[in-house]
C-alpha positions in Angstrom: 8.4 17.6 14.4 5.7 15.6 13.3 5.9 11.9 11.8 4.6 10.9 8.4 4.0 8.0 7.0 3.2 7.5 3.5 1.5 4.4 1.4 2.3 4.4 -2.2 0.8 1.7 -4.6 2.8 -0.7 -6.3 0.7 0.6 -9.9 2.0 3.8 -9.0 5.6 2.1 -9.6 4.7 0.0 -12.0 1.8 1.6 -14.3 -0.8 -0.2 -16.8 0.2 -0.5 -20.1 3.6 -0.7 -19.1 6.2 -3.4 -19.8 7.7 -2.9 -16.3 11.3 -2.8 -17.4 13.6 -1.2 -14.8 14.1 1.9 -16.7 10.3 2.5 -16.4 10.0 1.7 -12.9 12.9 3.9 -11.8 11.5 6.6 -13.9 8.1 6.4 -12.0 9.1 6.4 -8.2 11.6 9.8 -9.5 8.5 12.3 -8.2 8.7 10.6 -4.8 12.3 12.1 -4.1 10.9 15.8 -5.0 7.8 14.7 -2.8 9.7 13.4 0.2 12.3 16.8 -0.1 9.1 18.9 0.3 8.4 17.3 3.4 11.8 16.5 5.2 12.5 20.5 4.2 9.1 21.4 5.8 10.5 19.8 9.1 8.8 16.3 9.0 9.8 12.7 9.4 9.4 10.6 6.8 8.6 6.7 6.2 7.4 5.5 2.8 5.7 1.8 2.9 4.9 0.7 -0.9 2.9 -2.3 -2.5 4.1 -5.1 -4.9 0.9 -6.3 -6.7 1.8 -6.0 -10.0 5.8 -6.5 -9.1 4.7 -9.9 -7.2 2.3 -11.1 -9.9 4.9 -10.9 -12.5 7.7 -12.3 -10.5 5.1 -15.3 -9.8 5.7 -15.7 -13.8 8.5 -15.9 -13.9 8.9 -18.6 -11.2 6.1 -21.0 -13.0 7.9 -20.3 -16.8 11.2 -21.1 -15.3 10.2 -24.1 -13.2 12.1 -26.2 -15.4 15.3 -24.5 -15.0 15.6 -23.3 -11.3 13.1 -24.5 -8.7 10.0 -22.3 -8.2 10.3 -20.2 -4.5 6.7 -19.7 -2.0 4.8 -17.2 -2.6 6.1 -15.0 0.5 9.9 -15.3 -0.6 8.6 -13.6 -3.7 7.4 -10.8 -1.4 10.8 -10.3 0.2 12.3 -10.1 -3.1 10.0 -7.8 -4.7 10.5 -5.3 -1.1 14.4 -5.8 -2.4 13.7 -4.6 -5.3 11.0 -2.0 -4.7 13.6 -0.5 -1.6 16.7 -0.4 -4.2 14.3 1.3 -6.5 12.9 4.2 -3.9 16.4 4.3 -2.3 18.1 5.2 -5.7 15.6 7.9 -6.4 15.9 9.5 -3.5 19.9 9.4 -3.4 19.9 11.1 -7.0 20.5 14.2 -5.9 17.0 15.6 -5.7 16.8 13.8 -2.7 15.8 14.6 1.1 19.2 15.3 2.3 18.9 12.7 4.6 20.0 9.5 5.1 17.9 6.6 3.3 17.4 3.3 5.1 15.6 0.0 3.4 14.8 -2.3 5.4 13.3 -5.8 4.6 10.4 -6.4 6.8 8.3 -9.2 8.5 4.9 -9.2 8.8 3.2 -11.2 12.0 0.1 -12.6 10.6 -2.5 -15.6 12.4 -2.8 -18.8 10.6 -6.2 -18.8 11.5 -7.4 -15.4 9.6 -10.1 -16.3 7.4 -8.4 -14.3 4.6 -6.7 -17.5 3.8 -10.1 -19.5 3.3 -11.2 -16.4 0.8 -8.3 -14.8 -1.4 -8.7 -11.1 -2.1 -5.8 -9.8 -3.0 -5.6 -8.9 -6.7 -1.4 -9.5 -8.2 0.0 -9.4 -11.7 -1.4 -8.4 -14.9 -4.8 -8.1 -16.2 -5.8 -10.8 -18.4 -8.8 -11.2 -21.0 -11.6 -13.6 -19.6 -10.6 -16.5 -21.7 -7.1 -15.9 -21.0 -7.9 -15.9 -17.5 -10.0 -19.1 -17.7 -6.7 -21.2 -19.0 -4.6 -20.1 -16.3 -6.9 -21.0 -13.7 -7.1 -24.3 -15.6 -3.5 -24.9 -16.0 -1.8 -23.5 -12.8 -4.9 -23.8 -10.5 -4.7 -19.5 -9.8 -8.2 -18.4 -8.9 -9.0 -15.2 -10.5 -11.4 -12.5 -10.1 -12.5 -9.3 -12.7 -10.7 -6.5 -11.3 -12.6 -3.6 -11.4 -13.7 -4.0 -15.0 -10.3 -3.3 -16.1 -9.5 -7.3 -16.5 -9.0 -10.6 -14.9 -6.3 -11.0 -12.5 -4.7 -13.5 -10.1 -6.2 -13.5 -6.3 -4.3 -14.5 -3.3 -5.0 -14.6 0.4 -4.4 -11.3 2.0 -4.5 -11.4 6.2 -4.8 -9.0 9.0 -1.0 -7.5 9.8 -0.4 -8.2 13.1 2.9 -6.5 14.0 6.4 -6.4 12.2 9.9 -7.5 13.7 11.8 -5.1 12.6 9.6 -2.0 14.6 12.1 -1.5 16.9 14.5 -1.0 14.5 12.5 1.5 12.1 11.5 3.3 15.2 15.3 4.0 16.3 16.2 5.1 12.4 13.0 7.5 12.4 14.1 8.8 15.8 17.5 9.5 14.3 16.3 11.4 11.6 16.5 8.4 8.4 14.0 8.3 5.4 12.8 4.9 6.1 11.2 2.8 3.8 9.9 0.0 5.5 7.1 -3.0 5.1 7.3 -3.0 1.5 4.3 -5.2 0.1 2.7 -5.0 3.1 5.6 -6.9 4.7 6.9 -10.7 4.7 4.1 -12.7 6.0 5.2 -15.0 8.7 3.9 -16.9 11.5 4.7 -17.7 14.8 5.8 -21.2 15.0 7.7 -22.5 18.6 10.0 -20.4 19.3 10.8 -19.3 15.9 8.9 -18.1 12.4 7.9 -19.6 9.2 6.7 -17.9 6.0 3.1 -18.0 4.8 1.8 -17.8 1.2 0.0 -14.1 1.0 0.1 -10.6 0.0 -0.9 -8.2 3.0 -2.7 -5.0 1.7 0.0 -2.6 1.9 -3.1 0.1 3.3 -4.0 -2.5 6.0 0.1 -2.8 6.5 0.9 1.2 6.5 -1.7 1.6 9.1 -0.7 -0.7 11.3 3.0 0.5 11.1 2.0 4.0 11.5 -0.1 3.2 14.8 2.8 0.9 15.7 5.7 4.0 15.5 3.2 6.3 17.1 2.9 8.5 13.7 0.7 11.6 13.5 -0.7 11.3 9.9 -0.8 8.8 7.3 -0.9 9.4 3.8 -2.4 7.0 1.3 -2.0 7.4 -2.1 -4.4 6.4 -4.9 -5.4 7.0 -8.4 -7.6 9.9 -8.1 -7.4 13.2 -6.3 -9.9 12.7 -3.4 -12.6 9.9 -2.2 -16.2 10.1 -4.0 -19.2 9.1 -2.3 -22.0 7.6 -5.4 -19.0 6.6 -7.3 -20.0 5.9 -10.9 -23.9 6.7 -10.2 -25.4 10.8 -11.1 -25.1 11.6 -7.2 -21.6 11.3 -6.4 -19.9 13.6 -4.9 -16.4 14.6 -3.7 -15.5 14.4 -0.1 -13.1 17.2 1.5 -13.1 15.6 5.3 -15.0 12.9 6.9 -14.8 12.3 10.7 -14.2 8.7 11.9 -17.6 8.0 12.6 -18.8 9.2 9.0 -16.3 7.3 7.5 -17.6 4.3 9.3 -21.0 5.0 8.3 -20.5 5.2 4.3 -18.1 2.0 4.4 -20.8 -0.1 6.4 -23.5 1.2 3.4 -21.4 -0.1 1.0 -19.9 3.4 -0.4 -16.4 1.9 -0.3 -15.8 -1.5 -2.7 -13.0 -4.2 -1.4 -11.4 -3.8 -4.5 -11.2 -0.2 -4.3 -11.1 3.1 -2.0 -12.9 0.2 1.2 -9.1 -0.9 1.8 -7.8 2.6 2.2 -10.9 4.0 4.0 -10.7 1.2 6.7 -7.2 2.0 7.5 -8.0 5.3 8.0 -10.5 4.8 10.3 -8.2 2.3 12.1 -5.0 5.2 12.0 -7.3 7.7 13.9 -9.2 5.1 16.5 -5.7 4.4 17.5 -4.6 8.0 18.0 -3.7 9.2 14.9 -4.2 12.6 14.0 -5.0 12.8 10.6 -5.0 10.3 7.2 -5.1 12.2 4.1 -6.2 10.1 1.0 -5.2 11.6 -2.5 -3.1 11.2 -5.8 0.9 11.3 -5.8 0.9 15.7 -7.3 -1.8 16.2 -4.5 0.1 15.1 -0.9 1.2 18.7 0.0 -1.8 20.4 -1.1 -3.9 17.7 0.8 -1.3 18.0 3.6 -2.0 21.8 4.1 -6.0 20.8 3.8 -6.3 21.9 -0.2 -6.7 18.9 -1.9 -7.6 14.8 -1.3 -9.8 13.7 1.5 -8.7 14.0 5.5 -9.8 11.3 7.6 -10.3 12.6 11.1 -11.0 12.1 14.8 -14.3 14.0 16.4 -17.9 14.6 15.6 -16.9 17.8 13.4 -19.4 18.7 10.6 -17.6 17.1 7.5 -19.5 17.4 4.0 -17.4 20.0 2.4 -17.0 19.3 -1.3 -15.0 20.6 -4.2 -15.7 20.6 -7.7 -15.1 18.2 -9.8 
């Protein structure tokens, strides 16, 4: 029985153009209990992970608009609340009936993270909405957000994102994966917290929930990770005439394209770099592809597969 471990995005949950009321949300995470029934029913263990960009970002609102009311909460207690929220979510799709027919465990997790990471000297981690530029130019005025152009889709808010360390709870989501739970687990990349004495204390950031997946799956000794994105496989010449569509990329390939630059930060680099951290730590495969593409890319149909070895990749598809 193999281990699987799967990354979904929090856009996937909560999709541009959308208001993000809860009907919509809970109407976007429903293909995740078909996914996950597939898998359980093909004999596998199962632990989702999920992000909280645009969940966080909006939340973060909410706090500054109602500052006046109720007193506004750090920037890492909005992370545990959105993995409340995002878990209730997941949990209620897969308890609908379409489910795994296994039990379903949430579980709010902490993040280890070093106060020294230069993440926090250079925020990177896109949360909220888009914005126009001028919109964008009175926020970072008025509440003192710095912001970045996403992408080309629009401006949004930027906020350190450090290294995952570890997470508190592993013992705990090891002994509910061992006992045959859906777990889902490290929600927004986890809590950030540091060590402080003999105790912790929370720290202002959003962890990439990639970065965070990986580090859980290595942690819980998983044999593939899955990371889902917005498109069906990884391109190398993205946006130029000479791209092309990757089937399978060793470790060392994968490596190689990152370090020329194939992967941006802001996009597929995140996903890619986990990927090459999953299988340098053991792992045996990462599969990167779109939600309606995991068991295709699973059975070696569809997406991208990360692996170990020296194996002659280069195998494309189609467009």
């Amino acid at each position: 029985m193999s281990t699987v471990v799967i990354a979904v995005g929090g856009n996937a949950v909560l999709t541009e153009g959308e208001r993000g009321t809860y009907e919509q949300q809970l109407a976007n995470v429903a293909g995740l209990a078909t996914l996950v029934s597939d898998l359980a029913r093909d004999g596998h263990r199962v632990v989702l992970t999920h992000g909280n960009g645009p969940q966080v970002g909006n939340l973060a609102i909410q706090q500054e608009e109602g500052a006046g009311l109720v007193p506004v909460q750090p920037l890492f207690v909005l992370g545990a609340m959105t993995q409340g929220q995002l878990g209730h979510l997941i949990t209620a799709a897969l308890c609908d009936g379409r489910g795994p027919g296994r039990p379903v465990a949430t579980i709010v997790t902490h993040a280890l993270v070093d106060r020294s990471d230069p993440a926090f000297q250079r925020p990177t981690k896109p949360i909220g909405p888009f914005y126009p530029p001028q919109e964008a130019e009175r926020l970072a005025r008025e509440r003192h957000w710095q912001m970045i152009d996403d992408a080309g889709r629009g401006w949004r808010r930027v906020v350190p994102s450090p290294e995952p360390q570890g997470f508190l709870e592993a013992d705990a989501i090891r002994a509910l994966v061992e006992a045959g739970f859906v777990v889902v687990a490290a929600g927004g990349g986890g809590i950030p917290v540091a060590r402080e004495g003999a105790g912790i204390r929370g720290v202002d950031a959003v962890i990439d929930k990639d970065l965070s997946a990986q580090r859980l799956a290595s942690t819980l000794g998983a044999d593939i990770l899955v990371l889902l994105t917005g498109v069906d496989q990884v391109w190398l010449g993205w946006g130029t005439a000479r791209r092309r569509a990757i089937a399978t990329m060793t470790v060392d390939e994968a490596e190689k394209h990152l370090a020329d630059g194939e992967f941006p930060h802001g996009s597929m680099g995140p996903k890619v770099t986990a990927a090459i951290r999953f299988v340098r730590s053991g792992g045996r495969r990462v599969v990167i592809t779109s939600p309606a593409r995991v068991l295709e890319g699973l059975a070696g149909r569809a997406g991208t597969s990360v692996v170990p070895g020296r194996v002659a990749a280069g195998a494309e598809r189609p467009r």
